[in-house]
SETI-293426 format. One record per atom (N, C-alpha, C, O): residue number from 1; x, y, z; residue in one letter. Coordinates in Angstrom, 1 decimal, always signed. Layout:
BEGIN
+-----+--------+--------+--------+------+
! pos !     c1 !     c2 !     c3 ! code !
+-----+--------+--------+--------+------+
! NUM !      X !      Y !      Z !    A !
...
+-----+--------+--------+--------+------+
REM end
This chain:
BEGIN
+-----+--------+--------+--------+------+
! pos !     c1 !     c2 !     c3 ! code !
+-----+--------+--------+--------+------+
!   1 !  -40.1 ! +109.1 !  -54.7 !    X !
!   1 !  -40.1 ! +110.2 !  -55.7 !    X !
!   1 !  -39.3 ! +111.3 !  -55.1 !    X !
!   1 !  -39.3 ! +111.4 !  -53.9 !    X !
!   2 !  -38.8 ! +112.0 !  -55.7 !    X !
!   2 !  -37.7 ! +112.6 !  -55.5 !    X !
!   2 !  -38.3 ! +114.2 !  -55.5 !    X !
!   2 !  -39.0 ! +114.4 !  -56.5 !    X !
!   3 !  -38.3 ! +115.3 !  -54.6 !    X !
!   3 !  -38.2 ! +116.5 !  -54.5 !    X !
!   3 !  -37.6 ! +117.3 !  -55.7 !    X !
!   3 !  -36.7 ! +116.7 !  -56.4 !    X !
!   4 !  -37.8 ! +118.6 !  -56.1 !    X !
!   4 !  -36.8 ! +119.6 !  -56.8 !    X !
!   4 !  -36.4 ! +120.1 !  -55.9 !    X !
!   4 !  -37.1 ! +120.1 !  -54.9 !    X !
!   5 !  -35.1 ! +120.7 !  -56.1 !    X !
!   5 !  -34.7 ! +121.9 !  -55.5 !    X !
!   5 !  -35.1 ! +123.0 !  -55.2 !    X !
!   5 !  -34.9 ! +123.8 !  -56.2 !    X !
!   6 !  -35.8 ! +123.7 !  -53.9 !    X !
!   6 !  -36.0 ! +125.0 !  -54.3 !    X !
!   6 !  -35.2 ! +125.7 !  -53.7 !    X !
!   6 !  -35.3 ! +126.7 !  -54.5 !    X !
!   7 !  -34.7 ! +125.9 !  -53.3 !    X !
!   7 !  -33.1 ! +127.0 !  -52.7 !    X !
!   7 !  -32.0 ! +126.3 !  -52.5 !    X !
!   7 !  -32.0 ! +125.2 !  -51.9 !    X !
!   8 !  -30.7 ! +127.0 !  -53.2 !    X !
!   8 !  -29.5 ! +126.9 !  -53.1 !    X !
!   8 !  -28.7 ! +127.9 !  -52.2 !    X !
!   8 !  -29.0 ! +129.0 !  -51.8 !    X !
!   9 !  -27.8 ! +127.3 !  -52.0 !    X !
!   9 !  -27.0 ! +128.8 !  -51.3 !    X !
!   9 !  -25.4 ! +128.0 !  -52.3 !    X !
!   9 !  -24.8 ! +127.0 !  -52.3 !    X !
!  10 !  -25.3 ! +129.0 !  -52.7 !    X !
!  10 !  -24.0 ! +128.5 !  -53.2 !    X !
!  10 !  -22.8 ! +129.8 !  -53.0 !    X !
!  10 !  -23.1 ! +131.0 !  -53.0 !    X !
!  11 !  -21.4 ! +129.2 !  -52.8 !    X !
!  11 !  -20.5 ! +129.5 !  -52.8 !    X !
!  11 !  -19.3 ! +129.8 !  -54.2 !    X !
!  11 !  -18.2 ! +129.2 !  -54.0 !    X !
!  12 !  -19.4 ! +130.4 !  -55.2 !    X !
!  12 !  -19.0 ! +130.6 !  -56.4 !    X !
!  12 !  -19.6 ! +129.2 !  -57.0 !    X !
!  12 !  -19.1 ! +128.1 !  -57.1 !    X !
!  13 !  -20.7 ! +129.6 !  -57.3 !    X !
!  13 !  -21.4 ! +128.2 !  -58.5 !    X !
!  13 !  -22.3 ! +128.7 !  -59.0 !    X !
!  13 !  -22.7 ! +129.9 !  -59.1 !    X !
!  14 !  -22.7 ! +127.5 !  -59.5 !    X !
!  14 !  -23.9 ! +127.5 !  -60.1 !    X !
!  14 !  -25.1 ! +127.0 !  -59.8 !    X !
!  14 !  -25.0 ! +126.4 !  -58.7 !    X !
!  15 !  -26.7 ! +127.0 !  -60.4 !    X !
!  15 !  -27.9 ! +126.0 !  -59.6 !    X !
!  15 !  -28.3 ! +126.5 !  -61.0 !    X !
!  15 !  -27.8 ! +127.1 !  -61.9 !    X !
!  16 !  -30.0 ! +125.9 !  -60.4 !    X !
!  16 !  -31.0 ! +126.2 !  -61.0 !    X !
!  16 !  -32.1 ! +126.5 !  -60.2 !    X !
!  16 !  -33.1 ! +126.7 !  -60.9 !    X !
!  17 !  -32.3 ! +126.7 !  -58.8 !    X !
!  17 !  -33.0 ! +126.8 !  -58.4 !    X !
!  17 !  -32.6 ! +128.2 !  -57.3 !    X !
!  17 !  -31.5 ! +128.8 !  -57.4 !    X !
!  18 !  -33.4 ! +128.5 !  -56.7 !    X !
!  18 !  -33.5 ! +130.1 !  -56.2 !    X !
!  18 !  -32.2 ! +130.5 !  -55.3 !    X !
!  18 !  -31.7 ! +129.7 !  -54.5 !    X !
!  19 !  -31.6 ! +131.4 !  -55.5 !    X !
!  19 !  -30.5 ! +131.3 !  -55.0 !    X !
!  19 !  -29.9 ! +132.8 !  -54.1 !    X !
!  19 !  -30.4 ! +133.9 !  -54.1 !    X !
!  20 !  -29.0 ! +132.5 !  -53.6 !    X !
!  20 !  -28.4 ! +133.4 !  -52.6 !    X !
!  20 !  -26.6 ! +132.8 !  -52.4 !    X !
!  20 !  -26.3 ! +131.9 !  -51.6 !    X !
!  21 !  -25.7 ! +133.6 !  -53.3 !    X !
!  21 !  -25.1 ! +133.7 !  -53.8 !    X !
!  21 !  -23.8 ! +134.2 !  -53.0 !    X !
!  21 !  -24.0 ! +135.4 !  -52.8 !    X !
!  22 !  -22.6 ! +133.8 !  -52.4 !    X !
!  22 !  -21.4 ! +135.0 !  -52.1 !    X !
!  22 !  -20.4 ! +134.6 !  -52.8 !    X !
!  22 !  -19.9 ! +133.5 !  -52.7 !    X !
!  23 !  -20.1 ! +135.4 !  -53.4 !    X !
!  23 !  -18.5 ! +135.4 !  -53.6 !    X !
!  23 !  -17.4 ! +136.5 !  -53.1 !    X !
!  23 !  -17.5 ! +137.5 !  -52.4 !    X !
!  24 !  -16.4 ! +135.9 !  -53.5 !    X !
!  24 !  -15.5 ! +136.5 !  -52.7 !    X !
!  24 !  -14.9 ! +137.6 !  -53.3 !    X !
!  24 !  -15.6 ! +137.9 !  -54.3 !    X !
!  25 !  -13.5 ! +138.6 !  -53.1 !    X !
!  25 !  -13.5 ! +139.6 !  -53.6 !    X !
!  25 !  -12.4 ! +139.3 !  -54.5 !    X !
!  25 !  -12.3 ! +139.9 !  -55.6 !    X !
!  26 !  -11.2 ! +138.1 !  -54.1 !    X !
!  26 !  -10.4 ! +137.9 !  -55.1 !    X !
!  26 !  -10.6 ! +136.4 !  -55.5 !    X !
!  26 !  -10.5 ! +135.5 !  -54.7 !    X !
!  27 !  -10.9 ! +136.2 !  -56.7 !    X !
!  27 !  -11.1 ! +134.5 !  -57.1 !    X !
!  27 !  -11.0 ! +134.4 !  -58.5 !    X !
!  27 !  -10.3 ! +135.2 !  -59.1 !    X !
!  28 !  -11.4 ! +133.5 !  -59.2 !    X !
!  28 !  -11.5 ! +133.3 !  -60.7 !    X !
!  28 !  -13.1 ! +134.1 !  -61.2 !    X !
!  28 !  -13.2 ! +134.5 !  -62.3 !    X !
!  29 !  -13.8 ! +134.1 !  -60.6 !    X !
!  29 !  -15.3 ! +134.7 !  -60.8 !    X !
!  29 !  -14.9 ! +136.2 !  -60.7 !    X !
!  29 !  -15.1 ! +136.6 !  -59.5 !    X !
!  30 !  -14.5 ! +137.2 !  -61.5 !    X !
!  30 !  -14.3 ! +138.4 !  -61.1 !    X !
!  30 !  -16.2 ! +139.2 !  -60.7 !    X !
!  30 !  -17.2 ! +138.7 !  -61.1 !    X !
!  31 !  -16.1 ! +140.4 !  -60.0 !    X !
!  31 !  -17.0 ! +140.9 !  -59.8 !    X !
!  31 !  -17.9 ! +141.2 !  -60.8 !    X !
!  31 !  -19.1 ! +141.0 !  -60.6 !    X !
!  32 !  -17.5 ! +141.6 !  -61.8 !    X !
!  32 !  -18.3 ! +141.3 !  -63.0 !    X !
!  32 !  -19.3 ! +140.3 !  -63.7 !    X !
!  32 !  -20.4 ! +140.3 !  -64.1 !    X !
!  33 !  -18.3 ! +139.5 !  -63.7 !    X !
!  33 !  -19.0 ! +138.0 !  -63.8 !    X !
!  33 !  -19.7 ! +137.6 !  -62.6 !    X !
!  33 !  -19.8 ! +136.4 !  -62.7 !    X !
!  34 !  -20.0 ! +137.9 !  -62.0 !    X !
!  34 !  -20.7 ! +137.3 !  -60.7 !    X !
!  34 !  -21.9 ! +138.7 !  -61.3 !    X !
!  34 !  -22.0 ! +138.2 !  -62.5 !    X !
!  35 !  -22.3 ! +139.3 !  -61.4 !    X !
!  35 !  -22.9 ! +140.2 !  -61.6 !    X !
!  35 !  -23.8 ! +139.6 !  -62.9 !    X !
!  35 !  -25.0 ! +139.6 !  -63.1 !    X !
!  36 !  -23.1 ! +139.3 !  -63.6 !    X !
!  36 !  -23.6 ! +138.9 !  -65.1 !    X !
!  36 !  -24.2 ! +138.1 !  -64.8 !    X !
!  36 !  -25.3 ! +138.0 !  -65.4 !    X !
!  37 !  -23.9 ! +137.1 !  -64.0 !    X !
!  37 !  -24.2 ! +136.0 !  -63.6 !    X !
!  37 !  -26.0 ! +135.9 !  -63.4 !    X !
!  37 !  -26.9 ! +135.4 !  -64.1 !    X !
!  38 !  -25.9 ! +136.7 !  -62.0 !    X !
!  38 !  -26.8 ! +137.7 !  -61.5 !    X !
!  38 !  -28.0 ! +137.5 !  -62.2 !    X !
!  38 !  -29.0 ! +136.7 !  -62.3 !    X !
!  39 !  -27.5 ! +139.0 !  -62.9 !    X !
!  39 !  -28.8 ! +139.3 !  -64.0 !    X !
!  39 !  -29.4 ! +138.4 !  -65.3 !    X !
!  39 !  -30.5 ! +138.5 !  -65.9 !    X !
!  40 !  -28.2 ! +137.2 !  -65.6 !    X !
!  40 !  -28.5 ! +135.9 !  -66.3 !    X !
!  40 !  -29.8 ! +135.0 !  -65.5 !    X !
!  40 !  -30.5 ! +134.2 !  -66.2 !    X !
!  41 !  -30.0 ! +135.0 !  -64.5 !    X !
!  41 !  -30.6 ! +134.1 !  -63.5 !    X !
!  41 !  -31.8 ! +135.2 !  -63.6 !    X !
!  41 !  -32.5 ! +135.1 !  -64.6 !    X !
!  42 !  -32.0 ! +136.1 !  -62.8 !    X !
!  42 !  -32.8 ! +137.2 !  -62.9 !    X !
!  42 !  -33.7 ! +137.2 !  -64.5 !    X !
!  42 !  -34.9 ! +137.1 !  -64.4 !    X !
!  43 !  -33.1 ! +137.4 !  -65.7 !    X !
!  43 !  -33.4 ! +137.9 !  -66.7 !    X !
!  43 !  -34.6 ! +136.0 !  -66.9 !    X !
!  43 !  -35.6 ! +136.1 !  -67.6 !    X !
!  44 !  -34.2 ! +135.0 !  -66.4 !    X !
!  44 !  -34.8 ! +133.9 !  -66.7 !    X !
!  44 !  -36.0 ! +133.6 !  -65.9 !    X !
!  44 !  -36.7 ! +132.7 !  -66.0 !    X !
!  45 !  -36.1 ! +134.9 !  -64.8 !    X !
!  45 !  -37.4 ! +134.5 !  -64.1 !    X !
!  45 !  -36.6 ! +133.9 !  -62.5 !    X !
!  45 !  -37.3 ! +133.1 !  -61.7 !    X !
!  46 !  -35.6 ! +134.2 !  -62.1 !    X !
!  46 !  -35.3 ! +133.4 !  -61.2 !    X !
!  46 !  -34.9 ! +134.4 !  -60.0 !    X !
!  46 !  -34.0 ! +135.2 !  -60.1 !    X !
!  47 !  -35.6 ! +134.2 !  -58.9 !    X !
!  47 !  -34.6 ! +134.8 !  -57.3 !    X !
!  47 !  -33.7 ! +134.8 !  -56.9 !    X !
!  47 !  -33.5 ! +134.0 !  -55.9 !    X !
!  48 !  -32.7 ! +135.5 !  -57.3 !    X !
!  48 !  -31.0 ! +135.8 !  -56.7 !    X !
!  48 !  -30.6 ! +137.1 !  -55.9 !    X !
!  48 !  -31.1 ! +138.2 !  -56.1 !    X !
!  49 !  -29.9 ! +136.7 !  -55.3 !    X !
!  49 !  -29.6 ! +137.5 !  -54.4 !    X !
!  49 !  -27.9 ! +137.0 !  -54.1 !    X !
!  49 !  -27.3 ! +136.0 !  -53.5 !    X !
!  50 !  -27.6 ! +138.0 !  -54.7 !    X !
!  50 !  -25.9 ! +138.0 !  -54.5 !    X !
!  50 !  -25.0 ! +139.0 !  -53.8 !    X !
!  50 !  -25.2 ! +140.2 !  -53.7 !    X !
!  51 !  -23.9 ! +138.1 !  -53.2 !    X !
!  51 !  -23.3 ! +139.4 !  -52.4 !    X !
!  51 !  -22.1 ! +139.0 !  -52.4 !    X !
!  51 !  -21.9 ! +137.8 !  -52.3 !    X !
!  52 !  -20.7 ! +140.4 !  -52.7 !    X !
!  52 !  -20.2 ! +140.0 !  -53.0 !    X !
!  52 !  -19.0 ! +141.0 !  -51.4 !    X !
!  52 !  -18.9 ! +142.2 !  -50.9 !    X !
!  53 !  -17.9 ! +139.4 !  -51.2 !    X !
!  53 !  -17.4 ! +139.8 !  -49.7 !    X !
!  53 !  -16.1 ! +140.3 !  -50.5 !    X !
!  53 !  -15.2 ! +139.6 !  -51.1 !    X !
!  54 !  -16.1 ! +141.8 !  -50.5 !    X !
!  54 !  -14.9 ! +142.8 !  -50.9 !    X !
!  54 !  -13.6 ! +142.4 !  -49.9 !    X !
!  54 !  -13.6 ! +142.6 !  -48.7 !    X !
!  55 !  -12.6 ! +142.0 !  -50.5 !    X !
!  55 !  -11.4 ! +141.8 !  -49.3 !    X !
!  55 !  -11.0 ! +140.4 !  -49.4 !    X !
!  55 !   -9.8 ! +140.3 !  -49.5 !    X !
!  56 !  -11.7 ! +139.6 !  -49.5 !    X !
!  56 !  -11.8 ! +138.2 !  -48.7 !    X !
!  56 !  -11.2 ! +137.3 !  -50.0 !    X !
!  56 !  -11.1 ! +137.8 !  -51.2 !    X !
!  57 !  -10.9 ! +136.3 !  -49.7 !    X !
!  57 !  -10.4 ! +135.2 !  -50.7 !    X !
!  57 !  -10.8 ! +134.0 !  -50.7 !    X !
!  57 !  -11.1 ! +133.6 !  -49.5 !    X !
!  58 !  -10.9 ! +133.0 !  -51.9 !    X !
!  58 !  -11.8 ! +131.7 !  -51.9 !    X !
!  58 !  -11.6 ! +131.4 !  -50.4 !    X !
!  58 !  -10.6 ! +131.8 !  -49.7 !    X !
!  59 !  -12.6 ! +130.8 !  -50.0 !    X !
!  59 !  -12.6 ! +129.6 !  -49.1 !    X !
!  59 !  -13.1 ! +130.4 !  -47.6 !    X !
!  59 !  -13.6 ! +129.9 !  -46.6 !    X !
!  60 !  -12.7 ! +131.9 !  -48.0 !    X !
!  60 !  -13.0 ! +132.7 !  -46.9 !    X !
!  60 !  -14.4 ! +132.2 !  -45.6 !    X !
!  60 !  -14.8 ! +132.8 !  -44.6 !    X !
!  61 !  -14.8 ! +131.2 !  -46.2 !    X !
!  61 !  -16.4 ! +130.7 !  -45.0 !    X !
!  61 !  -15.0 ! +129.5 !  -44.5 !    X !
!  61 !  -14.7 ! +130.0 !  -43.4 !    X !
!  62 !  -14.3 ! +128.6 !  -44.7 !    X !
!  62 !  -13.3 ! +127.9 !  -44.5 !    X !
!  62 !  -12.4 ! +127.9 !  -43.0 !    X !
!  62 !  -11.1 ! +128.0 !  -43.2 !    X !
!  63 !  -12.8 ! +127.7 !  -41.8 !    X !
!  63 !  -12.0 ! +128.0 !  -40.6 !    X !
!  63 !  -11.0 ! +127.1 !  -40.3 !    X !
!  63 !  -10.4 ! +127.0 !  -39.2 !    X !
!  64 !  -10.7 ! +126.2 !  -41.9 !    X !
!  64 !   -9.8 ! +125.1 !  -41.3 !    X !
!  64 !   -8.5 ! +125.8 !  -41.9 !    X !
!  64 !   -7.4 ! +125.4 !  -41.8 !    X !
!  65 !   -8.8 ! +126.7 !  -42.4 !    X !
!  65 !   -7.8 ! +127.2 !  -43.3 !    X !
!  65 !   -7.6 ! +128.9 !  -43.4 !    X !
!  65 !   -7.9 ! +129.9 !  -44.0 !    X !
!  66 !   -6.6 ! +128.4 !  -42.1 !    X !
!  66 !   -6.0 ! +130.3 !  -41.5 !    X !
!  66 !   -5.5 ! +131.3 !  -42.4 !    X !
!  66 !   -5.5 ! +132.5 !  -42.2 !    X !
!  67 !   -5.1 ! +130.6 !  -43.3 !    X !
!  67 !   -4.6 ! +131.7 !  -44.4 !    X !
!  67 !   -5.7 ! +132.4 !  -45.1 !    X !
!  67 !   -5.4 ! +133.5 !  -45.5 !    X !
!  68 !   -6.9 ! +132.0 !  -45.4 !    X !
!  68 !   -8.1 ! +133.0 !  -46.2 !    X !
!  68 !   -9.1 ! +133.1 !  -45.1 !    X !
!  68 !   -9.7 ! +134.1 !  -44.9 !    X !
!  69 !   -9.3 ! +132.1 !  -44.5 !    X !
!  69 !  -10.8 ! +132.3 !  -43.3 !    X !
!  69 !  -10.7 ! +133.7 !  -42.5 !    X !
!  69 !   -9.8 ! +134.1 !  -41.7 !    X !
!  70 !  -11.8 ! +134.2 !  -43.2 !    X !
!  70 !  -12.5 ! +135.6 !  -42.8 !    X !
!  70 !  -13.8 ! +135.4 !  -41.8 !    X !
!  70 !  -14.9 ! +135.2 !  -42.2 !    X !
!  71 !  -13.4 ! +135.6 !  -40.7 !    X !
!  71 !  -14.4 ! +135.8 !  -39.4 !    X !
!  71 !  -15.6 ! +136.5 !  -39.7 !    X !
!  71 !  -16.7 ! +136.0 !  -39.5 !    X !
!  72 !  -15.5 ! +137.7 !  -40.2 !    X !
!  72 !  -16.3 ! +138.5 !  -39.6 !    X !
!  72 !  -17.2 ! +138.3 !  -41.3 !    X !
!  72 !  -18.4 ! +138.0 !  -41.3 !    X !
!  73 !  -16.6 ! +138.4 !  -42.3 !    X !
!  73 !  -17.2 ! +138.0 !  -43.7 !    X !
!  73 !  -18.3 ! +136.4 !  -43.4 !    X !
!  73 !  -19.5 ! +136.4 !  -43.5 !    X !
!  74 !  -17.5 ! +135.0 !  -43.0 !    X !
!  74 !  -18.0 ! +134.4 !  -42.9 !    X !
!  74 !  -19.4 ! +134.5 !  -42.0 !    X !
!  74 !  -20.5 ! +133.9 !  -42.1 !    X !
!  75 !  -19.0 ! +135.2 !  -41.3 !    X !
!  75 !  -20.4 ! +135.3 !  -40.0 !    X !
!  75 !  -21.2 ! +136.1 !  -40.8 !    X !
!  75 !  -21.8 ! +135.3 !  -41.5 !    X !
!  76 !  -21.7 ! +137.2 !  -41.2 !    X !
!  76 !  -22.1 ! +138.1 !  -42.2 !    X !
!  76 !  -22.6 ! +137.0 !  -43.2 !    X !
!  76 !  -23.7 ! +136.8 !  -42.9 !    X !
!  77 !  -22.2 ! +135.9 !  -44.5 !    X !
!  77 !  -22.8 ! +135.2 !  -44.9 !    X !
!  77 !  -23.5 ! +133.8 !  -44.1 !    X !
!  77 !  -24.6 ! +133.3 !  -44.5 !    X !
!  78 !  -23.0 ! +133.5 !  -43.2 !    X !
!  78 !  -23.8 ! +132.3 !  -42.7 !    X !
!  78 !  -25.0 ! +133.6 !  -42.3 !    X !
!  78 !  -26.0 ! +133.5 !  -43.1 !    X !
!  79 !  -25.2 ! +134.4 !  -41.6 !    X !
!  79 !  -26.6 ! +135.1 !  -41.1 !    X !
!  79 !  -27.4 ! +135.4 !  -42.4 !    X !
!  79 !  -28.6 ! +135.0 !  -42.6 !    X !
!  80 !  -26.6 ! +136.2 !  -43.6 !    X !
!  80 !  -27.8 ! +135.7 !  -44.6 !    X !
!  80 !  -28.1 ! +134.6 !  -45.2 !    X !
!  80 !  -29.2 ! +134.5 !  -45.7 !    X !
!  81 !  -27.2 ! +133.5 !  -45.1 !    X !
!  81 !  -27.7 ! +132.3 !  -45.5 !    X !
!  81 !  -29.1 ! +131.9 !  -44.6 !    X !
!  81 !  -30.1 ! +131.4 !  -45.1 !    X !
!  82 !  -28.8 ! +132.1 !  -43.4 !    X !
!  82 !  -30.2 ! +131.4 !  -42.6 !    X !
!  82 !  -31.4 ! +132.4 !  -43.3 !    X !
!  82 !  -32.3 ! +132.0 !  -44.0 !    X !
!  83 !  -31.2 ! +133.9 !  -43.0 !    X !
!  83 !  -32.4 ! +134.6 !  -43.5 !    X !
!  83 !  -32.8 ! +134.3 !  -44.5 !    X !
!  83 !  -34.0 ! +134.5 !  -44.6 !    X !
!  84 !  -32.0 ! +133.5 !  -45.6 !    X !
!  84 !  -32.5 ! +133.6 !  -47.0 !    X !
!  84 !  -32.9 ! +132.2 !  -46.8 !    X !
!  84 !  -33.9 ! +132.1 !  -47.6 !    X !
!  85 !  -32.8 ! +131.1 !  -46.2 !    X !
!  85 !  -33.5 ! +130.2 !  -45.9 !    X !
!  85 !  -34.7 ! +130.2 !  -45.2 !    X !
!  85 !  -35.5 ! +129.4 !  -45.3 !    X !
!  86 !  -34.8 ! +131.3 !  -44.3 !    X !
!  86 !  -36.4 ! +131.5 !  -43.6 !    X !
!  86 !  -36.8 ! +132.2 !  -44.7 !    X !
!  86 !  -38.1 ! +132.1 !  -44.6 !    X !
!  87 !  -36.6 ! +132.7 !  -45.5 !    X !
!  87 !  -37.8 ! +133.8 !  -46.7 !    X !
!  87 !  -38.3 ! +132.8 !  -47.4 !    X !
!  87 !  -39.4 ! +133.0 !  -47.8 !    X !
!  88 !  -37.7 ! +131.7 !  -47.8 !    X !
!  88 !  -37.7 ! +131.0 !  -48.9 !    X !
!  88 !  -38.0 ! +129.5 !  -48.2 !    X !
!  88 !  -38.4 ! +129.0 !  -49.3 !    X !
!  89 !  -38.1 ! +129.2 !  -48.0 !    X !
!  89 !  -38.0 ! +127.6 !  -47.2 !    X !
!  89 !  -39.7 ! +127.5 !  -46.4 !    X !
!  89 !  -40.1 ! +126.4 !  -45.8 !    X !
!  90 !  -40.3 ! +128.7 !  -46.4 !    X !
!  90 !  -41.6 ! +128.0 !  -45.3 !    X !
!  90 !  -42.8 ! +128.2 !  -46.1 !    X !
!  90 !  -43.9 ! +127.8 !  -45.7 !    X !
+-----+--------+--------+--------+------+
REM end
């Protein structure tokens, strides 16, 4: 038998289940929409927590790919990725 999901970490998407959210600063998800997003998830009863990396461009978590990989952005989301997996995960 199969588990639900309870935490996501997603990279410009979507889930259903609790989430912790980055997007980037330039992408197809403008700030707004990522915002709407947000309070769409929120307004349904759900834990989100979104952040959004001002500067940076898709893929920016991406170290294979020198043209957008953002060091210091990436490191900053992987550390809240783990935190938001110890809040949520035990």
């Amino acid at each position: 038998m199969s588990k639900p999901i309870r935490v996501t970490i997603i990279y410009n998407s979507k889930s259903k289940s609790e989430e912790c959210d980055a997007y980037c600063g330039v992408d197809w998800a403008s700030p707004e929409a990522a915002h709407a997003f947000e309070l769409k998830l929120r307004d349904a009863g759900k834990h989100a927590q979104f952040y959004m990396y001002t500067g940076t461009e898709h893929a920016f978590f991406n170290d294979s790919r020198p043209e957008v990989y953002n060091e210091a952005a990436a490191n900053l989301s992987w550390d809240r990725t783990i935190a938001f997996f110890n809040a949520h995960l035990k």
